[in-house]
C-alpha positions as MATLAB code, in Angstrom:
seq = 'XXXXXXXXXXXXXXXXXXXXXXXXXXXXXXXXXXXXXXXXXXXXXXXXXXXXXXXXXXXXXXXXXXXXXXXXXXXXXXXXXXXXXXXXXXXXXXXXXXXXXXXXXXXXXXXXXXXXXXXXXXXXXXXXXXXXXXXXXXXXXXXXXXXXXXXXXXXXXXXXXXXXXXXXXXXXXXXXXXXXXXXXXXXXXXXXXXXXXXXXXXXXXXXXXXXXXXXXXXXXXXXXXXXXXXXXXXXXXXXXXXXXXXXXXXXXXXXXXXXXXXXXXXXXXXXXXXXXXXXXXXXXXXXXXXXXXXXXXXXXXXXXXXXXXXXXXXXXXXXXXXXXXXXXXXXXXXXXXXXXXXXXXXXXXXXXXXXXXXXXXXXXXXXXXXXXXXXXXXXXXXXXXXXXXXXXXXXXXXXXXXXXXXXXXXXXXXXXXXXXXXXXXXXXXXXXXXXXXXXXXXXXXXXXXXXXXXXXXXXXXXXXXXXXXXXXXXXXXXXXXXXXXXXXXXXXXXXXXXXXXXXXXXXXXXXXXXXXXXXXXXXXXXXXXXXXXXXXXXXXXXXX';
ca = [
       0.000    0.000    0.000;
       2.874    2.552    1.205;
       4.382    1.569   -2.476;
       1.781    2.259   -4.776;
       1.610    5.633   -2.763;
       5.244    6.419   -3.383;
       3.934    5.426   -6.810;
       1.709    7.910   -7.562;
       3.487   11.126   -6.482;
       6.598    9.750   -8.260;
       4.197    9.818  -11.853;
       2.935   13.696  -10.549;
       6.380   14.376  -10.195;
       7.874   13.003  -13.679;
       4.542   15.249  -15.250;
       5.910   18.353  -13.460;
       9.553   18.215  -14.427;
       8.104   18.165  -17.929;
       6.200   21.071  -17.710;
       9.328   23.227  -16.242;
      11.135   21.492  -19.343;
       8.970   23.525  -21.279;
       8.496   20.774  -23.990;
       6.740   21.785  -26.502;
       6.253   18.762  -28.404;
       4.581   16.652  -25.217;
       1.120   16.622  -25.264;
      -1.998   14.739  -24.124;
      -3.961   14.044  -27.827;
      -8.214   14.027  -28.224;
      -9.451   12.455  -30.782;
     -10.195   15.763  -33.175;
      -8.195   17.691  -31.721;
      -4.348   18.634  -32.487;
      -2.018   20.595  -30.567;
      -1.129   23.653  -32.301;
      -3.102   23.046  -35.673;
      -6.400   24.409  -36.760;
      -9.003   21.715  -37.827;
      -9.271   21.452  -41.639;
     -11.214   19.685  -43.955;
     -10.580   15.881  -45.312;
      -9.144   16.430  -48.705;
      -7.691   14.055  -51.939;
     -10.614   11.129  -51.138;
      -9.659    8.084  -53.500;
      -9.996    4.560  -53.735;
      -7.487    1.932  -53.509;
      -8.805   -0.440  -55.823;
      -8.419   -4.546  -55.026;
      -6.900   -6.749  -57.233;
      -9.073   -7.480  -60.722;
     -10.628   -4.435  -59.970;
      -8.101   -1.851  -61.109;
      -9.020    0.026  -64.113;
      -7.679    2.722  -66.897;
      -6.249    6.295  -65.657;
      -6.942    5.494  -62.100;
     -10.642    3.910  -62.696;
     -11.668    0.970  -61.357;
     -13.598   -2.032  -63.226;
     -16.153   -4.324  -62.605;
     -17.483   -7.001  -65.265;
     -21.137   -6.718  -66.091;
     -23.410   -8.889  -64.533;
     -20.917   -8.847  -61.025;
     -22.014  -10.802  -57.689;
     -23.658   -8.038  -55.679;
     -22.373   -7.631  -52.448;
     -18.259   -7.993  -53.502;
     -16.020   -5.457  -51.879;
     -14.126   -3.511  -55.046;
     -11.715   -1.441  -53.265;
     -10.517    0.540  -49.943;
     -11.572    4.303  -49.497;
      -8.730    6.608  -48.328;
      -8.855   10.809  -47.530;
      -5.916   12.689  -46.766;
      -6.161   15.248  -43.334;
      -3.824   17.406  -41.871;
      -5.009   16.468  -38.405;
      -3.221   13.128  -38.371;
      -5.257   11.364  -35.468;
      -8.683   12.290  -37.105;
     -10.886    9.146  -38.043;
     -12.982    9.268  -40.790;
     -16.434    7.843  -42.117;
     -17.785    7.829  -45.780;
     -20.963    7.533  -47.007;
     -22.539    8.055  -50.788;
     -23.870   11.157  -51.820;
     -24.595   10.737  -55.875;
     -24.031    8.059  -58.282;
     -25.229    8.328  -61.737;
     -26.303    7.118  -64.447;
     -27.124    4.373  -61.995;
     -28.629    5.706  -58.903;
     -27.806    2.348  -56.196;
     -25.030    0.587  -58.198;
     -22.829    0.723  -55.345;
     -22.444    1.138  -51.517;
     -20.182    1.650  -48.824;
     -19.387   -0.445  -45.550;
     -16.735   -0.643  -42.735;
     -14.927   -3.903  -42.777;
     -13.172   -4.364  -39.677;
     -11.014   -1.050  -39.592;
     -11.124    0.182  -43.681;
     -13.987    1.507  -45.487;
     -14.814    0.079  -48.544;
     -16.686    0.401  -51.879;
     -18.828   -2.379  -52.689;
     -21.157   -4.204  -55.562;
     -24.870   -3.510  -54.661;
     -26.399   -5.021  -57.573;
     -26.061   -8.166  -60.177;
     -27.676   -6.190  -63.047;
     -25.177   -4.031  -64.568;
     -25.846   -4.253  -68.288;
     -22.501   -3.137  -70.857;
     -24.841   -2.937  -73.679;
     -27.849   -1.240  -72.226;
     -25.290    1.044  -71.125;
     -23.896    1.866  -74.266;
     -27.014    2.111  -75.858;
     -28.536    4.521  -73.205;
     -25.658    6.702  -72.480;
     -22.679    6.076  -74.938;
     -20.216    5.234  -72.184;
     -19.964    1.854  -69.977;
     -18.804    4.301  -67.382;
     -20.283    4.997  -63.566;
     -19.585    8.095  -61.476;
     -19.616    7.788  -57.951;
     -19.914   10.949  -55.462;
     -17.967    9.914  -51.736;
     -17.834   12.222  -48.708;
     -15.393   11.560  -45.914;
     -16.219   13.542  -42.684;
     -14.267   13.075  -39.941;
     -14.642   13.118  -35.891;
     -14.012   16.431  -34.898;
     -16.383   18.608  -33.008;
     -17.102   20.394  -36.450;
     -17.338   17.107  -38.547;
     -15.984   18.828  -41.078;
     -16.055   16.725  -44.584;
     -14.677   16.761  -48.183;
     -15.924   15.569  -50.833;
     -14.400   13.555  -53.909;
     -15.624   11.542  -57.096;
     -14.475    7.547  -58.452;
     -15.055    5.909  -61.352;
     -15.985    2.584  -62.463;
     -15.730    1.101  -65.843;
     -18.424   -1.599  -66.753;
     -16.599   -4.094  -68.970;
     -18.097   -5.757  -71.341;
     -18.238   -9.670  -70.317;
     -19.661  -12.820  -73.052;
     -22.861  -13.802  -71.792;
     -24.552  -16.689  -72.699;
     -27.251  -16.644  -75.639;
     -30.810  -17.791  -75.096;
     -34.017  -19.044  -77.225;
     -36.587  -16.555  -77.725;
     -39.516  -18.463  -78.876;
     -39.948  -21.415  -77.782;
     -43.983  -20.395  -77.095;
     -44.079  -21.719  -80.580;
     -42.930  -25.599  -80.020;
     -45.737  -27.795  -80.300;
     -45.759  -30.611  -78.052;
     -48.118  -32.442  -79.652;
     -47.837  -34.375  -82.766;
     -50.133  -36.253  -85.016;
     -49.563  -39.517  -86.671;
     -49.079  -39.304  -90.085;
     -49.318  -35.399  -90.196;
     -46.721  -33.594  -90.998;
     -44.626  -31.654  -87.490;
     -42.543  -28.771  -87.535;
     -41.342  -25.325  -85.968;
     -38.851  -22.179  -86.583;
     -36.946  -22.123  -83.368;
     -34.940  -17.954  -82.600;
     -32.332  -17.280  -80.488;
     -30.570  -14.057  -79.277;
     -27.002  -13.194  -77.635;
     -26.418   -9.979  -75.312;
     -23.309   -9.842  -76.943;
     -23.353   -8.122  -80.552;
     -21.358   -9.729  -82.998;
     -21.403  -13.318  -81.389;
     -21.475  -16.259  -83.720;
     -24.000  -18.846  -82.550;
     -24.190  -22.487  -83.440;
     -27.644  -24.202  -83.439;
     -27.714  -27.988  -82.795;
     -30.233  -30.754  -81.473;
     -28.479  -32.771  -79.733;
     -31.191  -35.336  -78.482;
     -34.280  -36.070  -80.577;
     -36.655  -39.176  -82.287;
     -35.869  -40.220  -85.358;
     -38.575  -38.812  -87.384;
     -37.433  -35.212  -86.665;
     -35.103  -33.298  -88.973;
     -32.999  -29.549  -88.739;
     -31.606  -27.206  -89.813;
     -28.839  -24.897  -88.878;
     -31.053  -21.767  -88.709;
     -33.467  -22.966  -86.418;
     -36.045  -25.501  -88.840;
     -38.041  -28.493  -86.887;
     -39.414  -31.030  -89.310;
     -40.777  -34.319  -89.579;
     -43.551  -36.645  -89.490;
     -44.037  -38.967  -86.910;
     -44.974  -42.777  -87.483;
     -47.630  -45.215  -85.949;
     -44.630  -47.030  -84.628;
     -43.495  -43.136  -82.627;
     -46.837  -43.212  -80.841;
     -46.300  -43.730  -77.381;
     -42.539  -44.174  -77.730;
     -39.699  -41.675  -76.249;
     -39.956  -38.355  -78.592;
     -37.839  -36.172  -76.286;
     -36.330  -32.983  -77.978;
     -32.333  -31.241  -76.320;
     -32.320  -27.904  -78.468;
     -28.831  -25.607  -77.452;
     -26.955  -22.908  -78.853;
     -23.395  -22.087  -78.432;
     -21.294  -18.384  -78.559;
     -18.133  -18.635  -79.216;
     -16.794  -18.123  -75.702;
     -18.905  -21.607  -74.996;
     -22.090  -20.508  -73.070;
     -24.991  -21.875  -74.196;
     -28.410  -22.123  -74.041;
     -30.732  -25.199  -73.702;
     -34.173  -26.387  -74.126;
     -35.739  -29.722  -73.220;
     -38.945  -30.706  -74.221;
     -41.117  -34.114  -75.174;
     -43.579  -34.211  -78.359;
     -46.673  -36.163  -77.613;
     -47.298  -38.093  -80.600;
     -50.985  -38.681  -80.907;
     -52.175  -42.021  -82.771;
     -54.564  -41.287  -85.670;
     -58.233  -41.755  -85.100;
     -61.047  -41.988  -86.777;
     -63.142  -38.748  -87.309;
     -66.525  -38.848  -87.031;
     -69.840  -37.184  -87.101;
     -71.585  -34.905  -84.483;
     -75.346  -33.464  -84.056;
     -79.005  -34.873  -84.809;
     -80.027  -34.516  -88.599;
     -83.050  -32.805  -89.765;
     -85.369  -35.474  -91.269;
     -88.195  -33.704  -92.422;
     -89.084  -31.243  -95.039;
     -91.743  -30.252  -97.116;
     -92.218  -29.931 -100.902;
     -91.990  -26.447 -102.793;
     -90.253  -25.144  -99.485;
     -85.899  -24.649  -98.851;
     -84.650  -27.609  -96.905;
     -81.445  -27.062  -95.363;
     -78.961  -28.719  -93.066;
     -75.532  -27.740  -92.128;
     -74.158  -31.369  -90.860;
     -70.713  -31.316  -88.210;
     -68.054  -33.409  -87.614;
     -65.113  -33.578  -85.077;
     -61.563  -35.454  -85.123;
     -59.663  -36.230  -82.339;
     -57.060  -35.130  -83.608;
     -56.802  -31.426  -83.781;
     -54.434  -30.740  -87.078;
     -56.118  -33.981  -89.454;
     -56.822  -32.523  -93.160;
     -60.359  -33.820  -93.410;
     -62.841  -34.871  -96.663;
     -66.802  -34.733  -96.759;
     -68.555  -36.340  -99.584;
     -71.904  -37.289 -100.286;
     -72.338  -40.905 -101.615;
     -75.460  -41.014 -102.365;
     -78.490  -38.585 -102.206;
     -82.360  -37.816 -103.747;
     -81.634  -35.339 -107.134;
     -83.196  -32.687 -105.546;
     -80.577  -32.054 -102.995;
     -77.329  -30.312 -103.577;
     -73.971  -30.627 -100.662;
     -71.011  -28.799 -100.812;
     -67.516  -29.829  -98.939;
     -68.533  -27.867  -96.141;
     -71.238  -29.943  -94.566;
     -74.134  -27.881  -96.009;
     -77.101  -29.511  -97.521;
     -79.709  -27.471  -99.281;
     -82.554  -28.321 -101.845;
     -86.239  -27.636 -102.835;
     -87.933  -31.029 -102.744;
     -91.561  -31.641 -104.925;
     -94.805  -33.120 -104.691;
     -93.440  -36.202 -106.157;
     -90.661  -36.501 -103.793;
     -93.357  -37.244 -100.636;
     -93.316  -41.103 -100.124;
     -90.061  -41.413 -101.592;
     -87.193  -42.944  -99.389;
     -84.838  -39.477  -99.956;
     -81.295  -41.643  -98.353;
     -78.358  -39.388  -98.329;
     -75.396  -41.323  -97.351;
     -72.920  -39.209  -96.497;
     -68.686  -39.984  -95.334;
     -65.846  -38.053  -93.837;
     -62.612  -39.021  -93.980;
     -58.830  -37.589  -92.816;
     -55.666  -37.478  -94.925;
     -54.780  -41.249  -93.891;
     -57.705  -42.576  -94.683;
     -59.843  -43.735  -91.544;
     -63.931  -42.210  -91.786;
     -67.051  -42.331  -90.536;
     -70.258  -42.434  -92.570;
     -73.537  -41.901  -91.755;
     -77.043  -42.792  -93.422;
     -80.247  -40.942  -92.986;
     -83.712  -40.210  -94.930;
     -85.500  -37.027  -95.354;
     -89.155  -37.382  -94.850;
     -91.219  -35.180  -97.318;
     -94.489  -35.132  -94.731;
     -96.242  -32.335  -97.264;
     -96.595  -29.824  -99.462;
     -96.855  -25.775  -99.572;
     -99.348  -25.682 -102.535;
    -100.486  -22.028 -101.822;
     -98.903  -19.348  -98.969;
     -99.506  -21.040  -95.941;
     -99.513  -24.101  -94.341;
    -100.272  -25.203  -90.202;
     -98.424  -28.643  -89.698;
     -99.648  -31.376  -88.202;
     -96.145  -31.950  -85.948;
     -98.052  -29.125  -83.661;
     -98.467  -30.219  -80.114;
     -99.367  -29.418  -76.260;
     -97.805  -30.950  -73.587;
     -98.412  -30.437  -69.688;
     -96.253  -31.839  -66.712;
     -97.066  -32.003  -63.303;
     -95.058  -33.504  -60.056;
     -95.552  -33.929  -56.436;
     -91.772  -33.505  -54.979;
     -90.374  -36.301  -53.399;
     -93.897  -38.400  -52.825;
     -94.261  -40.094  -56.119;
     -93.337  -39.888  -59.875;
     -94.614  -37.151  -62.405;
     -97.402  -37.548  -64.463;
     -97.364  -36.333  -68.297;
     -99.605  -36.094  -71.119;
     -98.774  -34.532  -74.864;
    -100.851  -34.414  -77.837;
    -101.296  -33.645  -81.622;
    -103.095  -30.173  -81.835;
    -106.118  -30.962  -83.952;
    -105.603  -27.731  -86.168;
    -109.350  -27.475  -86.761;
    -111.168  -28.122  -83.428;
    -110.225  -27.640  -80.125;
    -109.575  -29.758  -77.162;
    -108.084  -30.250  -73.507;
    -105.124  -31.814  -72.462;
    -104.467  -32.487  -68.467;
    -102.026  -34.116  -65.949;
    -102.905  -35.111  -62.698;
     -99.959  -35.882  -59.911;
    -100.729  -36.424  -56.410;
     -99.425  -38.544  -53.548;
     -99.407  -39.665  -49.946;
     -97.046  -38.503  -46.694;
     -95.895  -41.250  -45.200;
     -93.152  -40.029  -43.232;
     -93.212  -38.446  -40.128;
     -90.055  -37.066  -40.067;
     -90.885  -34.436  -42.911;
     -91.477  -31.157  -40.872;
     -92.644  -29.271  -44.733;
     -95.421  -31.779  -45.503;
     -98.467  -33.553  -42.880;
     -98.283  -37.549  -42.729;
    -101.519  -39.072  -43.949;
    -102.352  -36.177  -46.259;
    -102.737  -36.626  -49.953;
    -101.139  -33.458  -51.887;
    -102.061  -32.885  -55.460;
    -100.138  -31.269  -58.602;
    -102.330  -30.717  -61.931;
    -102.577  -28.511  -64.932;
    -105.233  -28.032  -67.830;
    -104.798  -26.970  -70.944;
    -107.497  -25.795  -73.115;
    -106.608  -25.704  -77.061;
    -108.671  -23.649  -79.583;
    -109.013  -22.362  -83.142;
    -110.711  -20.445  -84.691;
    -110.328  -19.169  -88.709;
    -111.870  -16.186  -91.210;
    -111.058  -16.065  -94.038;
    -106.815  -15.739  -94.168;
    -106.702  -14.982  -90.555;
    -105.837  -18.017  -88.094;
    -105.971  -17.730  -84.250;
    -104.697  -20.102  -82.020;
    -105.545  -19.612  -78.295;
    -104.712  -21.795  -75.068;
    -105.487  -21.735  -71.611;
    -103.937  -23.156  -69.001;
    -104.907  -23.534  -65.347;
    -101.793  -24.691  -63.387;
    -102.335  -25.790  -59.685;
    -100.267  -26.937  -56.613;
    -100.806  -28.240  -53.559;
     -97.268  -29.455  -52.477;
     -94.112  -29.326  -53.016;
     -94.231  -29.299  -56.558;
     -94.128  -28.125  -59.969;
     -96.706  -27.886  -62.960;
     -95.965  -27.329  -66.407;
     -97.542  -26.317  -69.718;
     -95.665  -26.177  -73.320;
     -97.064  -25.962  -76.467;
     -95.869  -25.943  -80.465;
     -97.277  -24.749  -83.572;
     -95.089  -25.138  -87.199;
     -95.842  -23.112  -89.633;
     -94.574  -23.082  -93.556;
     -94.911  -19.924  -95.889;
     -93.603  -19.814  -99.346;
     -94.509  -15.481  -99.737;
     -94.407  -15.142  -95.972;
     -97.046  -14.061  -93.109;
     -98.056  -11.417  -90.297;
     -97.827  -12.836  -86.826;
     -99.170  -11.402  -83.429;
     -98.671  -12.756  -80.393;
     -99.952  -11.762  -76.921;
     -99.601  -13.540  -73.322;
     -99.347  -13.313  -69.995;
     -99.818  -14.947  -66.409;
    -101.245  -13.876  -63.136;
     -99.398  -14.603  -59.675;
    -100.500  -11.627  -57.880;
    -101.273  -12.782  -54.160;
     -99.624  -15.955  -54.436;
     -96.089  -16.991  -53.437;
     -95.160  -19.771  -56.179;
     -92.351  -19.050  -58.719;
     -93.691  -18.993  -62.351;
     -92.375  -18.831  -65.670;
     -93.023  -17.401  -69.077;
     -91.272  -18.414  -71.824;
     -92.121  -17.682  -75.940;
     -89.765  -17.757  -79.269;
     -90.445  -17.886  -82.539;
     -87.612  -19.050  -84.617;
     -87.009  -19.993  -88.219;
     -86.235  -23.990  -88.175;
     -83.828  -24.607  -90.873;
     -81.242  -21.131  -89.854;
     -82.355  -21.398  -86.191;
     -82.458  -17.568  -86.253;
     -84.876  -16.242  -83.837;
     -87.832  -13.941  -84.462;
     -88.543  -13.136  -81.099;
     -87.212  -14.987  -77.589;
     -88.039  -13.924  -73.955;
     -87.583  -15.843  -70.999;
     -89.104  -15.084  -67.687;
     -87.723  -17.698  -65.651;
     -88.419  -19.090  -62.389;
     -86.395  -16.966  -60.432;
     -88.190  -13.904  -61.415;
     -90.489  -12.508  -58.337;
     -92.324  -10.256  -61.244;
     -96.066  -11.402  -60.077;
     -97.376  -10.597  -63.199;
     -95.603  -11.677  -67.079;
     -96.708  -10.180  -70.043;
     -95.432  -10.312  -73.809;
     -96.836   -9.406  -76.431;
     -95.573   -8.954  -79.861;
     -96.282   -8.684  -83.227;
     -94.242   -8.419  -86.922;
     -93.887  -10.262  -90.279;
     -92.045  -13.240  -91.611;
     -91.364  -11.932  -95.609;
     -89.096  -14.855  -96.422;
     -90.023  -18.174  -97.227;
     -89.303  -20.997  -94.007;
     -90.900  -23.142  -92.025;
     -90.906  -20.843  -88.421;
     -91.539  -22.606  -84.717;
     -93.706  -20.733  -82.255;
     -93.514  -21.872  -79.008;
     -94.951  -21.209  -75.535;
     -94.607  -22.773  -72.026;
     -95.889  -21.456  -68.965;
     -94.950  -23.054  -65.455;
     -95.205  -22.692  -61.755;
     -93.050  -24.132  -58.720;
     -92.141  -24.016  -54.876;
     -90.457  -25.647  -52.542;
     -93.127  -24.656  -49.636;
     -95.038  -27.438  -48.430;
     -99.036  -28.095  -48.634;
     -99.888  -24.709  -50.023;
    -102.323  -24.390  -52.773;
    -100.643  -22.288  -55.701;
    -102.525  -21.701  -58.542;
    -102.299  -19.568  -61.929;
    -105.993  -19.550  -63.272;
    -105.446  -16.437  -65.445;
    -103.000  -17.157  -67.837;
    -103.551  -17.167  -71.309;
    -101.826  -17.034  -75.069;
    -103.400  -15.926  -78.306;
    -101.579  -16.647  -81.707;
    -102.945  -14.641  -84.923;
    -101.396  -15.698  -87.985;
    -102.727  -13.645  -91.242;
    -101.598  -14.449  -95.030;
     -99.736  -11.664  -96.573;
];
């Protein structure tokens, strides 16, 4: 203890005989602060560049397309106060604004990479120079932090980069057997001037190339199913290249055939036409339609359409048209049919006997519908009905009553009436329900006009005060184009209580037109009566 005294005052001592020594050069240093000299500014900034980095006239380099994140080189500021510290940071950069950054590593500041996207030849194109300016201040620890500032430069060199395909949304990878395969592949290279080499270097062999890119063959029965896998690559001259793997699907031929119902009937003096359609499996087949064998009056073309006026003398006849596709290797379908000539238009007008009302009606979930349809007798009038009704049984149905007998029906009156050239066609239908449940009325009338006719229509139904859906639904269309006249649909889902349309016009061309009208009611309620007694439709046809 008495030594570390003895200590002490012989240290206070030593500093005393210094200070009658007058030294001038013995000091006690601050950071920032030098004896004798004012504080000045950081000045001469630069940047020791690391090895592979060290460019032209004191610039440093970094090859396009760099690992962000890799130190470049050591920053370094001169000072005239030689125990000031210094820190840097990044005031401009241009033309890229967050090429680089700067960091402390251990006890040196550094520049480094902050990105993997520097471009040579977008910055040539943009800016006519490969070359990036970098703004640094260095500020250092005094009181003041006083700071200079200085620019760097870094060249972007221009590095090979590999090339790459630039269209290969255009491969198919399908194939058809027998049919003939083939694409243009494109490539590209960053680097202008690069000579590329285009091979194939795995493939079937069916497929065929060419040095700029051609894909061609035509694949076998015996390729169907077998291994059709495709290596594309191109080379640069520096030895990057490109690749692209993918398999073709060959697809075995099939037969085509045809598609839709054919229109059977037609009537003499009046256009019949039918467009028929086919499909084929497979997508890219070439495909034939011919007509074997058909009645004189009909013509065909390779299309699929059929078209002809047929004659009095053609009704009884058997009218077969035979008709055959068939794809580029030869596998078909054909297809046999007759055209039944039920009439003929001797004068402007003509009501068809194919006319008909039917009515539906259905107790949910109790027992099966009931249905009845009929031939309209064009010159009377008459009443169609269905009846539906059935027992609860089960006792675990909370929307119906066990032991009750709940009952669907509909009527529908039919009625004509003529004068002269004006024909009216009137029905009305009473549609009631009891249960769950639905009821349903449709009805068709044909008619055939060689000069054409003036229609009117009007209808409507009733469901004010009662809770069931309904539906109102009436089109007139031509038969043969399927074009429509008129076409309105009320559906079920509608809450309008009351559905009215009415509509009138005239059919100029010669055809053979459908009208066509359905009303209907529904609900899911339980042992409610629903009921539509005021619903009614009124056809007026009138020869032009």
């Amino acid at each position: 203890m008495i030594f570390k005294k003895n200590y002490f005052i012989y240290f206070l001592a030593s500093l005393a005989v210094i200070s009658i020594m007058n030294c001038d050069d013995a000091s006690i240093a601050f950071p920032g602060n030098y004896k004798d000299l004012d504080q000045k500014n950081p000045i001469n900034g630069s940047v020791n560049w690391y090895e592979g980095y060290v460019g032209e006239q004191g610039k440093g380099k970094v090859d396009e397309n760099s690992q962000s994140g890799v130190p470049i080189g050591s920053l370094n500021v001169e000072d005239e106060n030689p125990d000031d510290e210094h820190s840097f940071i990044i005031v401009d950069q241009t033309p890229i604004s967050s090429a680089f950054s700067v960091a402390k590593v251990e006890n040196d500041w550094v520049l480094k990479l902050n990105t993997d996207a520097l471009d040579y030849e977008a910055l040539i194109s943009s800016n006519q120079s490969s070359d990036l300016t970098v703004s640094i201040r260095a500020t250092d620890d005094s009181i003041e932090k006083l700071s200079g500032d200085f620019e760097t430069i870094i060249s972007v060199m221009n590095a090979n980069e590999k090339p790459g395909f630039t269209n290969t949304w255009v491969i198919p990878t399908s194939a058809n057997e027998g049919y003939p395969y083939g694409f243009d592949i494109d490539w590209d290279d960053p680097d202008a001037g690069d000579n590329l080499v285009f091979t194939v270097t795995a493939k079937p062999g069916w497929i065929s190339w060419e040095s700029d890119g051609v894909i061609l063959g035509t694949p076998a029965q015996s390729d169907v199913g077998g291994n059709n896998d495709v290596r594309l690559v191109v080379t640069d001259e520096g030895g990057l290249y490109a690749q692209y793997d993918f398999s073709i699907n060959v697809i075995g031929n099939q037969e085509p055939y045809f598609t839709g119902n054919r229109l059977t009937t037609a009537l003499g003096n009046l256009l019949y036409e039918h467009q028929v359609t086919w499909q084929d499996p497979n997508p890219n087949d070439n495909l034939t339609f011919t007509v074997n064998s058909h009645p004189a009056w009909l013509s065909w073309d390779a299309s699929g359409n059929l078209s002809g006026f047929p004659t009095e003398s053609d009704i009884g006849a058997a009218n077969t048209v035979e008709m055959i596709i068939m794809d580029q290797l030869g596998k078909f379908d054909t297809e046999t049919f007759s055209i039944s000539i039920t009439d003929v238009v001797t004068d402007d007008f003509l009501i068809e006997d194919e006319s008909y009302i039917n009515v539906y009606a259905k107790v949910f979930d109790l027992n099966p519908s009931q249905s009845e349809d009929g031939t309209l007798d064009l010159a009377n009038s008459e009443t169609i009905s269905a009846v539906s009704s059935g027992e609860n049984s089960d006792t675990t149905d909370t929307t119906t009553v066990p032991g009750t007998v709940y009952t669907n029906q509909v009527e529908a009156t039919y009625t004509f009436s003529s004068s002269d050239v004006v024909y009216t066609y009137s029905v009305d239908p009473n549609l009631s329900r009891q249960a769950r449940g639905e009821c349903t009325m449709e009805g068709k009338l044909f008619v055939s006009s060689l000069s054409g006719f003036h229609y009117s229509v009007d209808t409507g139904l009733n469901n004010t005060g009662e809770d069931g859906q309904t539906q109102l639904q009436v089109y007139c269309k031509n038969v043969h184009t399927g074009v429509y006249e008129y076409n309105s649909n009320s559906n079920y889902n509608d809450a309008t209580d009351q559905k009215v349309f009415v509509k009138s016009g005239d059919l100029t061309s010669p055809g053979r037109y459908e009208f066509y009208i359905k009303f209907g009611i529904r609900d899911s309620n339980a042992n409610t009566v629903q009921d539509i007694p005021d619903a009614n439709f009124t056809l007026t046809l009138e020869k032009i």
